[in-house]
C-alpha positions as CSV (number, residue, x, y, z in Angstrom):
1,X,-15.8,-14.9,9.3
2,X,-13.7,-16.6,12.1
3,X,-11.3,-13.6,13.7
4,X,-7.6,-14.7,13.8
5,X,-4.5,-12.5,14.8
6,X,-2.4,-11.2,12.6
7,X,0.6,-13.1,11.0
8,X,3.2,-12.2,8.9
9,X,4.2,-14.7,6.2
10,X,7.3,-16.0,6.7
11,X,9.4,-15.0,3.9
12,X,7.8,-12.0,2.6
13,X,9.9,-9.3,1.0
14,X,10.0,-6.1,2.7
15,X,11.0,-3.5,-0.6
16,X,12.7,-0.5,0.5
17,X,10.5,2.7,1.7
18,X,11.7,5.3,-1.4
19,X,12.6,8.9,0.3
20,X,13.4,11.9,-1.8
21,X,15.6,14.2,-0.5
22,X,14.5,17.3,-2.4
23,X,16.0,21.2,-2.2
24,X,18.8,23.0,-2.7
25,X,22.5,23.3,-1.3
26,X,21.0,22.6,2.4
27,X,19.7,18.9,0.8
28,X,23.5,18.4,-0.8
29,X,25.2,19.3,2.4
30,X,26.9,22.6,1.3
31,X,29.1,24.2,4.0
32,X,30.6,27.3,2.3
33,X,32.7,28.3,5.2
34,X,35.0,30.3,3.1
35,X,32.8,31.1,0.6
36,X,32.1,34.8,2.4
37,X,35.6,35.3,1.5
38,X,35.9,34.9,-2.2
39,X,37.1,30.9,-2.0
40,X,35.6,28.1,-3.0
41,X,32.9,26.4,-1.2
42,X,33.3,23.2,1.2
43,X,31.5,20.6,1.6
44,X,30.4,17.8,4.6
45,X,29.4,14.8,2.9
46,X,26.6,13.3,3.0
47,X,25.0,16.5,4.7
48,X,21.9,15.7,7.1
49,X,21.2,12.6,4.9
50,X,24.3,10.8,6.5
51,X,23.1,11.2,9.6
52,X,19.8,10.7,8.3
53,X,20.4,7.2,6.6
54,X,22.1,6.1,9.7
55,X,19.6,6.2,12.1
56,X,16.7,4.9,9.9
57,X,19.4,1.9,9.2
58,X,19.9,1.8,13.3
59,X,15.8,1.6,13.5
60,X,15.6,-1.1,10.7
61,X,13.3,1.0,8.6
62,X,14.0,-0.1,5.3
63,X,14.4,3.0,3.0
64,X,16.2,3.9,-0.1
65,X,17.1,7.5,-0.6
66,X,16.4,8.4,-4.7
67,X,17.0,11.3,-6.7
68,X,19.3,12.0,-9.5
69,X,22.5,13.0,-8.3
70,X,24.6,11.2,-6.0
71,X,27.7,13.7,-5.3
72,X,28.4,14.9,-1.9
73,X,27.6,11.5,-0.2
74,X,30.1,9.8,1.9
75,X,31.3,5.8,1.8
76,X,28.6,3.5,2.9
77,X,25.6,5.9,2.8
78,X,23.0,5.4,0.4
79,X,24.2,8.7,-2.0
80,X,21.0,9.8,-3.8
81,X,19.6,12.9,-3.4
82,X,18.3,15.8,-5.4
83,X,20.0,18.8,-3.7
84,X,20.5,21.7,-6.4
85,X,23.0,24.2,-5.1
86,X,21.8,27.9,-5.5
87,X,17.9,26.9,-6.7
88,X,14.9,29.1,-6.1
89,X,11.6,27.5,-5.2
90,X,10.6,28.3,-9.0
91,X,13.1,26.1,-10.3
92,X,12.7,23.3,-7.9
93,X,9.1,23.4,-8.6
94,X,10.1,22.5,-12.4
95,X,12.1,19.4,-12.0
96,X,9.6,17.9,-9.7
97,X,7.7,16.1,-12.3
98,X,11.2,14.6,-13.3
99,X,11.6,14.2,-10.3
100,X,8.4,11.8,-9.1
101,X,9.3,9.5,-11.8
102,X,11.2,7.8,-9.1
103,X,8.0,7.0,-7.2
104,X,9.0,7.9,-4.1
105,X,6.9,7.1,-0.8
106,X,7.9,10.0,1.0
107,X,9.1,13.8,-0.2
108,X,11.5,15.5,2.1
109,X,11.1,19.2,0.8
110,X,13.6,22.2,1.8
111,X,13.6,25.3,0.0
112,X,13.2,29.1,0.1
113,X,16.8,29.7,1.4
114,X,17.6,31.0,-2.1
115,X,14.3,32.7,-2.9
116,X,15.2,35.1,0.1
117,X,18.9,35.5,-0.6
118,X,17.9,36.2,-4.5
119,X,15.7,38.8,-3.4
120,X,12.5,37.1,-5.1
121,X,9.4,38.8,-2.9
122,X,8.3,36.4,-0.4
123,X,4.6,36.3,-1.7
124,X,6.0,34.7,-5.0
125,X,8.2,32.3,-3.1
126,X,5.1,31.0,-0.9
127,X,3.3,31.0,-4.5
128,X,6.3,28.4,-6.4
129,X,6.4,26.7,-3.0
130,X,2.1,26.0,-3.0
131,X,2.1,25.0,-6.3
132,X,5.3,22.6,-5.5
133,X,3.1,20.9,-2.9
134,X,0.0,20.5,-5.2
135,X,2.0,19.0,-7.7
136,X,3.6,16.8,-5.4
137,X,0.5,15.7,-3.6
138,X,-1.9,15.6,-6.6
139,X,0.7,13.2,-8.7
140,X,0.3,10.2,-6.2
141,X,-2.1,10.2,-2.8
142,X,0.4,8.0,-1.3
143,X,3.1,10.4,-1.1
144,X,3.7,11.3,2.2
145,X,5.4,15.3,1.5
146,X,7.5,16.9,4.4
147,X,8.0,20.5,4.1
148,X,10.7,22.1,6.6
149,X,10.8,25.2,7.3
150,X,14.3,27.3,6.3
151,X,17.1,28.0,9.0
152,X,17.6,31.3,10.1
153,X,20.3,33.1,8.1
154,X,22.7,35.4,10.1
155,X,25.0,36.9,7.5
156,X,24.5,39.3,5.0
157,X,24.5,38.2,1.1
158,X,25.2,40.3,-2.2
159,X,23.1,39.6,-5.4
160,X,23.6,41.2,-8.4
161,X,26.2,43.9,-6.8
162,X,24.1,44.9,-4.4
163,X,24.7,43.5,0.0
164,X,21.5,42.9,2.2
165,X,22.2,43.1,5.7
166,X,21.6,39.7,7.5
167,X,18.5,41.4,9.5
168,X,16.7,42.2,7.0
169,X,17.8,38.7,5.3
170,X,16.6,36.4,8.0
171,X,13.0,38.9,8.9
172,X,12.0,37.8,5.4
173,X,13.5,34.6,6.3
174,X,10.9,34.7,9.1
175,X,8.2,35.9,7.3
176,X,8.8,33.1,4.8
177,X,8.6,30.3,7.4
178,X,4.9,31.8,9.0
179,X,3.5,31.9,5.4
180,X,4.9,28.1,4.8
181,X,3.2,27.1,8.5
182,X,0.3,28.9,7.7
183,X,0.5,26.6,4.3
184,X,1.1,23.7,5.4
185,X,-1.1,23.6,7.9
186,X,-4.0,24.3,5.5
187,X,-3.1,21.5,2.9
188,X,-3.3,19.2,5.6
189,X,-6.7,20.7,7.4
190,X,-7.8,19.9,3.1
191,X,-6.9,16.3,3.5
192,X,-3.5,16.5,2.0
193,X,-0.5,14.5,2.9
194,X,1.2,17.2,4.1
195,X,3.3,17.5,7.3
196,X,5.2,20.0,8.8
197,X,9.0,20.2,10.2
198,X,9.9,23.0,11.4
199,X,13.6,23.1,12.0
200,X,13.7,26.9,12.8
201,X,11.9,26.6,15.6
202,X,13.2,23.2,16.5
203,X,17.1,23.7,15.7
204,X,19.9,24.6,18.8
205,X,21.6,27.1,17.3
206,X,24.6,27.7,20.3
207,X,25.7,25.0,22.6
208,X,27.3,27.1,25.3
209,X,28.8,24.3,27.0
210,X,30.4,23.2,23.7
211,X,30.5,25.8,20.9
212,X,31.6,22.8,18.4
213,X,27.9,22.1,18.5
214,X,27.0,25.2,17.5
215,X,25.0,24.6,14.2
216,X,27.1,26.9,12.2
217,X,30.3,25.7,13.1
218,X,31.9,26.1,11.2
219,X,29.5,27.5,8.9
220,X,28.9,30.6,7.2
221,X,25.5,32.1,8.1
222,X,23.6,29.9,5.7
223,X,24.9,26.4,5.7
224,X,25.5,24.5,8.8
225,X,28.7,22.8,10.1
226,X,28.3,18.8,11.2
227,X,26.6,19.0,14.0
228,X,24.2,21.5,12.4
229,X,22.8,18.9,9.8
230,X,23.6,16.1,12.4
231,X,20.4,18.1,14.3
232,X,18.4,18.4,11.0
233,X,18.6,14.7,10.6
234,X,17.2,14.3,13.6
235,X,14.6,16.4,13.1
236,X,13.5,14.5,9.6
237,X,14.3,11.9,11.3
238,X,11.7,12.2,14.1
239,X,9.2,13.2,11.8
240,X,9.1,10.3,9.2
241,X,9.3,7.6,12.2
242,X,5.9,9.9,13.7
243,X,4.5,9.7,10.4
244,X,3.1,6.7,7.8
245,X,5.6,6.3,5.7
246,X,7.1,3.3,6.8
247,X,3.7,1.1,6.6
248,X,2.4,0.4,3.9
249,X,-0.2,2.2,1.5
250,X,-3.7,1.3,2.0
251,X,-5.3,-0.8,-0.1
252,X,-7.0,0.8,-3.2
253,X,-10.5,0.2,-5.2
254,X,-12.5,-1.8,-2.3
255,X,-15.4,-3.8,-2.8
256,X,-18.1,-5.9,-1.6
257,X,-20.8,-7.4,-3.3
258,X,-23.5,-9.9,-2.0
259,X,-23.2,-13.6,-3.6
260,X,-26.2,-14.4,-2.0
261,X,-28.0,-14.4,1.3
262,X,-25.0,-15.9,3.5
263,X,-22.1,-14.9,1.7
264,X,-20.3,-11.6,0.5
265,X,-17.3,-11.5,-1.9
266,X,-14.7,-8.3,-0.6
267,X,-12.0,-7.3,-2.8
268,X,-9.5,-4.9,-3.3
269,X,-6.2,-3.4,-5.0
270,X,-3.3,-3.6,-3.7
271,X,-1.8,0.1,-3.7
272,X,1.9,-0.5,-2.1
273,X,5.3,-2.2,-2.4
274,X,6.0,-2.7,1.1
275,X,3.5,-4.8,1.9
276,X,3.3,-8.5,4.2
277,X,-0.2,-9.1,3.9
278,X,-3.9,-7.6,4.3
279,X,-6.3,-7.6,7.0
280,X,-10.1,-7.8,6.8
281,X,-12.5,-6.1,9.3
282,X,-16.3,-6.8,9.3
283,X,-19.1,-5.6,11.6
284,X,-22.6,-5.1,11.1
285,X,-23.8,-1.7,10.2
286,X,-24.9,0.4,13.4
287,X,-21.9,-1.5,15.6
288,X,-19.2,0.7,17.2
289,X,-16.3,-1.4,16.9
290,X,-15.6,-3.8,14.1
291,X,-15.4,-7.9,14.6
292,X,-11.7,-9.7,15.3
293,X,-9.8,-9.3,11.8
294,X,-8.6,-11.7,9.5
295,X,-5.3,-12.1,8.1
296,X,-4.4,-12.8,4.5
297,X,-1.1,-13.4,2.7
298,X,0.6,-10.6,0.6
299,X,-1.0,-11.8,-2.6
300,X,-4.8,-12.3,-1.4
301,X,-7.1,-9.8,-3.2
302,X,-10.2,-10.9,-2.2
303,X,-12.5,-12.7,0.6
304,X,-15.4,-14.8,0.5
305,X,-17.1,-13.9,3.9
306,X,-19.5,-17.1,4.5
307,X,-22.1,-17.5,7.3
308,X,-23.5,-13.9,7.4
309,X,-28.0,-13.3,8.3
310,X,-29.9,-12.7,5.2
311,X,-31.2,-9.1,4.5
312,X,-28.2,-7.6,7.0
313,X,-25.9,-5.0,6.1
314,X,-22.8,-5.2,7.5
315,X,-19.4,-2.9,6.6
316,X,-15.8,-4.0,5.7
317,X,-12.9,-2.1,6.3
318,X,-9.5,-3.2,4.8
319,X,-5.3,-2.8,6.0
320,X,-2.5,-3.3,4.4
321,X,0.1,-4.8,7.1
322,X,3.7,-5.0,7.4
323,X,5.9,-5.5,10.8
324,X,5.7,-2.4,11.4
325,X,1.6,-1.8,11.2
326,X,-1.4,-1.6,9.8
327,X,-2.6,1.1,7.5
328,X,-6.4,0.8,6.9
329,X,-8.1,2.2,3.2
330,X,-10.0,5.4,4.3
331,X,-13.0,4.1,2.8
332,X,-15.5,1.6,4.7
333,X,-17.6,-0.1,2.2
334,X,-21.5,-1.0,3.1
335,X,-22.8,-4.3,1.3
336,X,-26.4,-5.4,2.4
337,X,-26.6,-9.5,2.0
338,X,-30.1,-10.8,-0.1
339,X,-32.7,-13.2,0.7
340,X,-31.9,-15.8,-1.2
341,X,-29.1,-18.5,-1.0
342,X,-26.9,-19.0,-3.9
343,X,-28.1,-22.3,-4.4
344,X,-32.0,-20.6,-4.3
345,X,-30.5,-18.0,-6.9
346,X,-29.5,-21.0,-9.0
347,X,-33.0,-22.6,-9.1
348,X,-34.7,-19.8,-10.1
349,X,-32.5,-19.6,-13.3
350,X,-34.1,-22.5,-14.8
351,X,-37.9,-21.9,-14.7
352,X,-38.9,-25.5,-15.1
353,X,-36.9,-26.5,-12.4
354,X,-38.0,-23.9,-10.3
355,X,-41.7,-24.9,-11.0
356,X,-41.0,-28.7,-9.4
357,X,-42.1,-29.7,-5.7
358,X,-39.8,-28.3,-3.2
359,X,-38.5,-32.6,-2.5
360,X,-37.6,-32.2,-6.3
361,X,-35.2,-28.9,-5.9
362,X,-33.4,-30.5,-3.0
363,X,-29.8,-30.4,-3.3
364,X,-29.3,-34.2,-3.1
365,X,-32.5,-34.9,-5.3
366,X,-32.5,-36.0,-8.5
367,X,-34.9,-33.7,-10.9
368,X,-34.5,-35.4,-14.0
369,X,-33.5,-39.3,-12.6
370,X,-29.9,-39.2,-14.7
371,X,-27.5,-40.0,-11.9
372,X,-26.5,-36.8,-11.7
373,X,-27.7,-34.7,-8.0
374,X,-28.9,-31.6,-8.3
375,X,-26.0,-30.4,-6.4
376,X,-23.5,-31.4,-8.6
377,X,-25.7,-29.8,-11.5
378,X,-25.5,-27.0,-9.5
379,X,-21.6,-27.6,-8.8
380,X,-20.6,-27.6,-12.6
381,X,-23.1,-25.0,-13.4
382,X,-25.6,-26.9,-15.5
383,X,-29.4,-27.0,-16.4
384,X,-30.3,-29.7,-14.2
385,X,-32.8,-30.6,-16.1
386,X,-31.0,-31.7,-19.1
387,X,-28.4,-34.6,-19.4
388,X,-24.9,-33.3,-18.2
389,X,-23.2,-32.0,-21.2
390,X,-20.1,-34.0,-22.9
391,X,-17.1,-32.7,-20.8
392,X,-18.6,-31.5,-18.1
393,X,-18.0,-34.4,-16.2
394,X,-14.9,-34.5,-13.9
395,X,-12.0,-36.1,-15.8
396,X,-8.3,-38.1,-15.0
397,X,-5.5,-37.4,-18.4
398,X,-2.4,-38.7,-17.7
399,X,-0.8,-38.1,-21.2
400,X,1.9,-35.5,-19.4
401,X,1.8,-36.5,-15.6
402,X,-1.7,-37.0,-13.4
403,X,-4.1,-34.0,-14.1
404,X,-7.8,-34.2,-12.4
405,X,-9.9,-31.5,-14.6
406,X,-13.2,-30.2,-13.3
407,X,-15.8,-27.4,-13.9
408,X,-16.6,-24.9,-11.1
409,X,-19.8,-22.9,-10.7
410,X,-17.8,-19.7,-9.6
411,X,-21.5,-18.0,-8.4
412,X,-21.3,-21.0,-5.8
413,X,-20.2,-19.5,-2.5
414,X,-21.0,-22.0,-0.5
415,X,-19.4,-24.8,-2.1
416,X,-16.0,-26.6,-1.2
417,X,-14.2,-28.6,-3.4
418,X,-11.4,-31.2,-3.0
419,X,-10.0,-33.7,-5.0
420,X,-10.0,-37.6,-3.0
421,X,-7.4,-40.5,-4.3
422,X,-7.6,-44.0,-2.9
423,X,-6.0,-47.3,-3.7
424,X,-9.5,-48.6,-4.3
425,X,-13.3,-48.0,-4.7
426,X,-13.4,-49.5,-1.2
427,X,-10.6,-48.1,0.3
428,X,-10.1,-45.3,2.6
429,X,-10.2,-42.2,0.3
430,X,-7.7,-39.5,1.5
431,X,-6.8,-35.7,0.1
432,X,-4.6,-36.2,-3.1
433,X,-1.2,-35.1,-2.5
434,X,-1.3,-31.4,-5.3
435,X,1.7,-29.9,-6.7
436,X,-0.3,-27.4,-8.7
437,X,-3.7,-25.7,-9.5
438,X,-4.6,-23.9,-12.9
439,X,-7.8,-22.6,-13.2
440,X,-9.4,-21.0,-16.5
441,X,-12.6,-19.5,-17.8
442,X,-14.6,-22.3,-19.9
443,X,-15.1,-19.7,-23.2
444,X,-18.5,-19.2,-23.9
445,X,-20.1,-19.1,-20.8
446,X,-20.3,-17.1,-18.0
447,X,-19.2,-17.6,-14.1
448,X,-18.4,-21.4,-15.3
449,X,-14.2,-21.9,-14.5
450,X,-12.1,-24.9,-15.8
451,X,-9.8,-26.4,-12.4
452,X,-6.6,-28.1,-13.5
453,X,-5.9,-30.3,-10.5
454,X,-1.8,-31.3,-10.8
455,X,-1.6,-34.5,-8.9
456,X,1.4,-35.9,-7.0
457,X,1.5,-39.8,-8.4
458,X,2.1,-42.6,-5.8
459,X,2.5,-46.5,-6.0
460,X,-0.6,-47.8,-4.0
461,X,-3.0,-44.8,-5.3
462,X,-5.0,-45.4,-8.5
463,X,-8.6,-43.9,-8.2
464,X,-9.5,-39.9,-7.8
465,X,-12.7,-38.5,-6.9
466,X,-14.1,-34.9,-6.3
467,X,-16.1,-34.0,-3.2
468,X,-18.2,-31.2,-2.8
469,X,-19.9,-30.0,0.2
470,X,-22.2,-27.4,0.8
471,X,-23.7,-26.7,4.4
472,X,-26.9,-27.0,5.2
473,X,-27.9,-23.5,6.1
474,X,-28.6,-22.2,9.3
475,X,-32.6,-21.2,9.6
């Protein structure tokens, strides 16, 4: 496998990065200024996402905020969001389901504000909010799921006629945040793709030198002012750029199998949207770092890896890239070549062949004296013994422009195959100039593959051949 840098097609699409803003008024970008005395709530719109959407824009991270509401946003930002005024963990934990139907790469998760100001015990709160992250993080592996941490909350709150003092309102609020660390931090040490941002201990609550910074001002206790969800942006916003989110998923379902005793067949899923192409890594087992990658287009889903020692195991690791990065599938397969070529394997499936002196089975030989090589027997996947069934032969229609049809042995590794045009038998014979290639199981029998060869037709060209080559392996 011949190592080459990495390059990104030219072209390729880069689809958004899908962020869900999910929680409750502190998502939506309440501000509730007034609300302390009996009028109705304010708003600033757009909230932290404004701020938010703006400098992932600035960064050219290409994202699109989802959710199902889009109120509270302000003109130009991307307006989706699902911030539910006034929910409790428990009900946040019930429209998540709904909620991942949007498929969202990355989760931005803020809740608990309510739980405390509802009075709902803080063990039951941490409970809603554990079973919020499973459900997030058990629905789709990719999802990347940022849990913040509440504010502090320095007023007090009535509920159901009855006033908590803001103490005792923000100590729960503390004790709420060290259980949702404590959390968070063991989801993640369990392998799940969970990452902390704690804007409590990362917030500037006073500016002294400029109180309009302060981040409840003007504000209420609860909600921020501007410059209070201009911070929290900041702060989701330092943590997605830190994170994954932006490159793409790793691949999914990754294989290797060994064709033969020189060549192993990789494959793999692709398991993201945001993808520019893949990268393949090979080294033999036992080495510490693997051999120079190679770079595939976006569509490439799997690698024949030719020119590899016989009876060697060697391991294949696999990246998705974009612009931005590489992100590699957590698995490293192990494949363990044969001792046999292909074209060895191929002779022992026909036992009278295989029984024939060695000058007999050589690829340029001719077993049975019909014109036909072995090689090409070999090529179009035929007993090469027998007469070379009807249709088997390469073939030229022209009814509906210039189509060259051939078989392919598709358990021949280490084959090529190209299609030759010349003005005459004697003439120089040159590539043909393709528009197309179709290729087709032949029904009936197996790793045998019809290749539909659309030809570009030119004045001085009138005669097509097909070349095969297979290398002469390396002792």
């Amino acid at each position: 496998m011949v190592g080459i840098g990495l390059s990104v097609l030219a072209g390729a699409v880069e689809l958004p990065v899908r962020i869900l803003p999910l929680g409750d008024s502190l998502t939506r970008g309440n501000n509730d200024s007034d609300y302390r005395n009996g009028q109705s709530y304010s708003d600033i719109p757009g909230g932290y996402r404004l701020a938010l959407d703006a400098a992932l824009v600035s960064a050219a991270y290409p994202h699109d905020f989802v959710g199902s509401k889009s109120d509270n946003s302000a003109p130009g930002m991307d307006p989706d969001h699902e911030g539910n005024p006034g929910w409790r963990t428990d009900q946040i934990l019930a429209l998540v389901p709904g909620a991942l139907a949007a498929e969202p790469r990355a989760v931005l998760l803020l809740a608990g504000t309510n739980d405390v100001l509802q009075r709902v015990p803080v063990a039951t709160a941490l409970g809603h909010l554990e079973t919020t992250i499973d459900t997030i993080t058990g629905t789709d592996p990719a999802i990347r799921l940022f849990v913040a941490t509440i504010p502090p909350i320095t007023q007090s709150w009535k509920h159901q006629g009855v006033t908590t003092s803001a103490a005792v309102l923000n100590a729960d609020a503390d004790s709420y945040n060290a259980g949702l660390r404590d959390l968070v931090s063991a989801k993640a040490a369990a392998g799940g793709r969970v990452l902390l941002v704690d804007l409590n201990a990362d917030l500037v609550y006073t500016d002294p030198q400029n109180p309009a910074n302060d981040f409840y001002q003007p504000g209420d206790g609860i909600h921020p002012g501007q410059a209070g969800y201009d911070q929290m942006a900041a702060l989701w916003f330092a943590a997605l750029s830190a994170s994954d989110v932006f490159l793409p998923a790793a691949p999914s379902d990754v294989n290797a199998v060994a064709l033969d005793a020189r060549h192993v067949e990789v494959s793999w899923g692709a398991a993201a949207d945001n993808h520019t192409g893949f990268e393949v890594e090979r080294r033999e087992q036992g080495a510490t770092v693997f051999d120079p990658p190679v770079a595939l287009g976006a569509a490439q889903l799997e690698l024949v890896d030719p020119g590899l020692e016989p009876e060697t195991t060697y391991e294949y690791r696999i990246s998705a890239v974009n612009q931005l990065g590489g992100n590699a599938a957590d698995e490293i397969v192990t494949v363990t070549t044969g001792n046999q070529d292909a074209y060895d394997l191929w002779t022992a499936a026909y036992p009278g062949f295989a029984g024939l002196p060695e000058s007999s089975r050589a690829p340029l030989a001719d077993a049975n004296d019909d014109g036909v090589p072995n090689l090409l027997a070999y090529a179009f996947s035929c007993d090469p013994l027998a007469p070379l069934p009807s249709g088997a032969a390469p073939s030229l229609d022209a009814s509906d422009g210039l189509v060259f049809r051939f078989r392919r042995n598709t358990v021949a590794p280490d084959l090529s195959w190209e299609v030759l045009a010349a003005p005459s038998p004697a003439g120089t014979w040159e590539p043909a100039q393709v528009t197309a290639t179709a290729v087709a199981p032949v029904p009936g029998e197996s790793g045998v593959e019809e290749v539909a060869v659309s030809l570009q037709p030119s004045g001085d060209v009138g005669f097509f051949r097909l070349r095969v080559v297979r290398p002469v392996p390396t002792p």
